[in-house]
N, C-alpha and C positions, 0 to 999 in steps of 0.2 A: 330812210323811209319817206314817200313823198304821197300825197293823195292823189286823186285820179287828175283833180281841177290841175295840180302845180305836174304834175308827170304830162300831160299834153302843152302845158306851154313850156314846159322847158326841152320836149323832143321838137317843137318849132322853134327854138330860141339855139340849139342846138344843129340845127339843120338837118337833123335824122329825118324828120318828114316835113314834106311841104305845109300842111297843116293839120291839126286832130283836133277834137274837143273830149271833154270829161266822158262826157256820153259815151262818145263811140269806144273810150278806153274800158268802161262798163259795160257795155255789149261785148266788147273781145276777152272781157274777165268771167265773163260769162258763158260763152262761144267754142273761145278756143283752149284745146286741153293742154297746149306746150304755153301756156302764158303762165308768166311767173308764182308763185304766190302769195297772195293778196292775205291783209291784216285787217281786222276790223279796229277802228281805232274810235270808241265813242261810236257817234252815228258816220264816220267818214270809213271810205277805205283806202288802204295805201297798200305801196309794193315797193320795192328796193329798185331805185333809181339805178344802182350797179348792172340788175339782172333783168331790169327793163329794158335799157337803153342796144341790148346789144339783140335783144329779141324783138324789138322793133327794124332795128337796121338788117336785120336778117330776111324779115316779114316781107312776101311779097303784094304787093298791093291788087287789089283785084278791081278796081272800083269801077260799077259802071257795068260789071260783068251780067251779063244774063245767063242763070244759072239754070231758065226753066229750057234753054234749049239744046243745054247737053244731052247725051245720051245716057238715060237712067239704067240701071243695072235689073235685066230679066230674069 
């Protein structure tokens, strides 16, 4: 089990992604419904380094995308 701070540098330290921060690994714990599951540990939260790492290398990166000009559904 790794917290969100030690799970973003070590998927940069790792080379899974070019870079993340805590944050953003908290907004996707929050966002997306295939992200692993998270523990409360104290006031921190953590997830299994094991079933992170292969769910980020999967992940495709959107970044940058403008979502308001796809076509919404009528």
């Amino acid at each position: 089990m790794v917290s969100f701070r030690e799970l973003a540098r070590r998927l940069v330290a790792d080379g899974v992604v070019p870079r993340m921060t805590h944050q953003r690994v908290s907004q996707l714990a929050q966002q997306e419904p295939d992200f692993p599951p998270v523990v409360q540990i104290g006031r921190s939260k953590a997830v299994d380094y094991r079933l992170a790492r292969p769910y980020f290398a999967a992940r495709k990166s959107r970044q940058g995308e403008r979502t308001d000009l796809k076509d919404s559904p009528k």
